[in-house]
C-alpha positions as CSV (number, residue, x, y, z in Angstrom):
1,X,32.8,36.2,-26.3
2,X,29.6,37.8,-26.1
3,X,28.1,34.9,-24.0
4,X,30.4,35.0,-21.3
5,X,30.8,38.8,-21.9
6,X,26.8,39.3,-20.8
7,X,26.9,36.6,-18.7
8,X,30.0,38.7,-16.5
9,X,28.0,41.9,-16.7
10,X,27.7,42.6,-13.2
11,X,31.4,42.7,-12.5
12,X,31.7,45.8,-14.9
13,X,27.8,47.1,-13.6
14,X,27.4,45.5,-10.4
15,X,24.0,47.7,-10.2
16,X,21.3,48.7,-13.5
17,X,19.0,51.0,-13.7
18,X,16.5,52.0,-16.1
19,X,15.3,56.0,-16.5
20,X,15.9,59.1,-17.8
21,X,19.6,59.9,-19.0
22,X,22.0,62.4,-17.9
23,X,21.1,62.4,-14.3
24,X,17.4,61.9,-14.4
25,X,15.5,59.9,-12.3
26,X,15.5,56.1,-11.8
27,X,12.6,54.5,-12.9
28,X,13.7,51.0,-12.3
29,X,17.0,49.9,-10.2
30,X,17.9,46.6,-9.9
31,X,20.9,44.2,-8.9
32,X,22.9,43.5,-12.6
33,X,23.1,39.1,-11.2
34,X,19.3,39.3,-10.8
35,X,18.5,41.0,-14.1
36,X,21.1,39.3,-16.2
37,X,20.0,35.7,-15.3
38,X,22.5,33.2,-17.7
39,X,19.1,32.6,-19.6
40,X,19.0,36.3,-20.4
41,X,22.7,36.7,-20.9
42,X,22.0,33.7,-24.0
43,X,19.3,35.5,-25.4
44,X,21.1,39.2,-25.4
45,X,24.7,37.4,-26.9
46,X,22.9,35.3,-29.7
47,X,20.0,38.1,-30.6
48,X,22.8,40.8,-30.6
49,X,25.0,38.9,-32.4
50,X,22.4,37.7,-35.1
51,X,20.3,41.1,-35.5
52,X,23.7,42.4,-36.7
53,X,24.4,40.0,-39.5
54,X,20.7,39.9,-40.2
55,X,20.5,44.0,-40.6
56,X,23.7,43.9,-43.0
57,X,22.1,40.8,-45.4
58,X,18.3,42.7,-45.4
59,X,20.5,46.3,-46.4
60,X,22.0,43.8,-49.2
61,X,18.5,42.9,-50.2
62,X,17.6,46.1,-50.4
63,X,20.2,47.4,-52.0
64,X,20.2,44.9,-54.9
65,X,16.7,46.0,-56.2
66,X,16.9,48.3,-59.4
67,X,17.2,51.5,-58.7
68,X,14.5,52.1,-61.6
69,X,11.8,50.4,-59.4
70,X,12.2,53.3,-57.3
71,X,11.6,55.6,-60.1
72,X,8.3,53.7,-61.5
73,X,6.9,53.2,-58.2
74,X,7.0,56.8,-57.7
75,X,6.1,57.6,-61.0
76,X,2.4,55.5,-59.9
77,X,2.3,57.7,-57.5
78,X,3.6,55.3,-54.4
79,X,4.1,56.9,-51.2
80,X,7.3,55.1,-48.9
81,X,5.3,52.4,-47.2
82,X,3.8,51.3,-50.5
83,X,7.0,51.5,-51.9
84,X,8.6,49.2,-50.1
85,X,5.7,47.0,-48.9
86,X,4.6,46.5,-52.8
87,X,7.6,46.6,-54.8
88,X,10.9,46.4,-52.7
89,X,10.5,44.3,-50.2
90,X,8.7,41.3,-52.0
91,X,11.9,42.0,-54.3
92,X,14.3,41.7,-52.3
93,X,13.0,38.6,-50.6
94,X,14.6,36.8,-53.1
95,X,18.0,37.8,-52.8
96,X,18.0,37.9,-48.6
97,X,16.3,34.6,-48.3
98,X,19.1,32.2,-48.8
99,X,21.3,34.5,-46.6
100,X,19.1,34.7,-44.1
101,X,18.0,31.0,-44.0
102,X,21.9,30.0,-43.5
103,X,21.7,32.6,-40.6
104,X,19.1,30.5,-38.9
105,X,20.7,27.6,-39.4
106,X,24.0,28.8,-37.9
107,X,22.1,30.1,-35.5
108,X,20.8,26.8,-34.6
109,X,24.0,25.5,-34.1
110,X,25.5,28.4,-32.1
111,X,23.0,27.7,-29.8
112,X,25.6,24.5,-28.4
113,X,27.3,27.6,-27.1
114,X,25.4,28.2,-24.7
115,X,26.2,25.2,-23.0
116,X,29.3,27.5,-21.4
117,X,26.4,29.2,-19.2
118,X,25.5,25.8,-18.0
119,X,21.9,26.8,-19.5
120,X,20.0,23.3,-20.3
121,X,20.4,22.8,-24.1
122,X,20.6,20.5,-26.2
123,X,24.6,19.7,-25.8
124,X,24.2,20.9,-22.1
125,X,21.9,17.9,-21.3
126,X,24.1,15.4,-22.8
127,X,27.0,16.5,-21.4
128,X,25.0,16.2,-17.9
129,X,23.9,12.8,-18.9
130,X,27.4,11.7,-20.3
131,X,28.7,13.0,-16.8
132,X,26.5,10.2,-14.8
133,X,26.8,7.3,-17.3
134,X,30.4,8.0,-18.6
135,X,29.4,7.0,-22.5
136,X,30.5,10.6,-23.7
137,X,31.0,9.4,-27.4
138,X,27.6,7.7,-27.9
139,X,26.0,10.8,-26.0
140,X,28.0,13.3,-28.5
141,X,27.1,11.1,-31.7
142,X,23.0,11.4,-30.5
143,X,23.4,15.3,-29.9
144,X,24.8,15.3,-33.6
145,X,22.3,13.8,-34.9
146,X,20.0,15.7,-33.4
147,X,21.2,19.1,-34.3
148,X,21.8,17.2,-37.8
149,X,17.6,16.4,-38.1
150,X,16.9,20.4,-37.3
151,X,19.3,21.8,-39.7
152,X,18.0,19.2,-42.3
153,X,14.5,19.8,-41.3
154,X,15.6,24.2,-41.7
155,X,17.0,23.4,-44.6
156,X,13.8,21.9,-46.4
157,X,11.9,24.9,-45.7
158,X,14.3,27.2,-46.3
159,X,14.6,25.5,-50.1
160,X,10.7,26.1,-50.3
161,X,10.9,29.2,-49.3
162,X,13.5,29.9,-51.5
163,X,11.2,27.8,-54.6
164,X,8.4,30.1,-53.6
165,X,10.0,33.5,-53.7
166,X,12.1,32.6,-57.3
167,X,9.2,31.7,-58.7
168,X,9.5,33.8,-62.7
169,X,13.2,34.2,-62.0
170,X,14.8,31.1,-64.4
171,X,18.0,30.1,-63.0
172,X,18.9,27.5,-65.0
173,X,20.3,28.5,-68.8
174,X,18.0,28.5,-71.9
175,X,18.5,26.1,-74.5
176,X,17.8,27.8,-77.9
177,X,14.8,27.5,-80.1
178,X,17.4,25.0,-82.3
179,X,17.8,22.7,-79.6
180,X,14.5,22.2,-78.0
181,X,13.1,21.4,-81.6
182,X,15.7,18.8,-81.8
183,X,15.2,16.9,-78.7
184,X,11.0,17.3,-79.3
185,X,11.2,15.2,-82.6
C-alpha cells in the first residue's frame, strides 16, 4: 500500500515545497510528479516501511540487556556514549542480529513489489521478457532462483554474523562432568 500510496502522491499534493513551517518562506517548490519519480516512490515505501520494523527490533535489543550493566557501567564512571558504544550496544548485537538479518532478507524479497511501479527489477525484467517470448513459467522459475541464490547467499552471512557475535554465549546444553568422563574413556 505504501508503494502505490507514494507512488499517487501528487493526486493528494499536486505541488511540494520545502521551507520554513507555519507560513514561512519556501525554500524549495517543486511539481510532487517530478519529485516523486516511481524510483523515489520505491525507495520512500520500502525504507519507511523497513526503518519501522528495524527501530522496534534495535529497542528490543536494547531492552534485553541487563539492567545491572547499566549500573556497573556507571559505577566505572561511563558517560552515555561509552555506555552504549562499550557495553550496550556490542550486547545487544546479539539478540537484534537474527531479527534484523530476517529483515533484510524479507526485504530482499519485497523488493519483487516494486514491480507494480513498473521500475526495472528483478521480476519486472522478466515479466518484460516473458511479455516478448511468451515462456512466462520458465522466466518465473529463473527469477526464483535468483531471488533463491541472494537470500541463500544473505543467509550465509547473516549465520556468520550471527557465529561472530555469540561467540562465549553456549547455546547448546552442558553435558555434566559424569557424562563427558564417560564418553572420554
Amino acid at each position: 500500500m505504501q508503494l502505490i500510496f507514494w507512488y499517487n502522491i501528487a493526486a493528494l499534493y499536486p505541488v511540494i515545497a520545502f521551507g520554513l513551517p507555519f507560513g514561512g518562506p519556501s525554500l524549495a517548490l517543486g511539481s510532487a510528479n517530478v519529485l516523486i519519480t516511481p524510483l523515489c516512490a520505491a525507495l520512500l515505501g520500502l525504507s519507511l516501511n523497513e526503518a519501522a520494523y528495524m527501530a522496534e527490533i534495535i529497542r528490543g535489543g536494547i531492552g534485553s540487556v541487563d539492567k545491572g550493566q547499566y549500573d556497573a557501567a556507571r559505577a566505572l564512571g561511563m558517560n552515555g556514549t561509552q555506555l552504549m558504544g562499550l557495553v550496550i550496544l556490542p550486547q545487544a548485537m546479539r539478540v537484534v542480529l537474527p531479527p534484523t538479518g530476517n529483515q533484510g532478507i524479507s526485504m530482499l524479497k519485497g523488493t519483487s513489489l516494486v514491480s507494480v511501479l513498473a521500475i526495472s527489477d528483478l521480476l519486472y525484467s522478466a515479466q518484460i521478457i516473458y511479455s516478448n517470448n511468451y515462456q512466462t513459467i520458465p522466466l518465473l522459475i529463473v527469477a526464483s532462483l535468483w531471488y533463491l541464490l541472494m537470500t541463500t547467499i544473505l543467509s550465509f552471512f547473516q549465520t556468520k554474523l550471527e557465529r561472530r557475535y555469540g561467540r562465549g554465549f553456549d547455546t547448546a546444553p552442558r553435558r555434566s562432568r559424569r557424562s563427558k568422563t564417560r564418553t572420554a574413556s
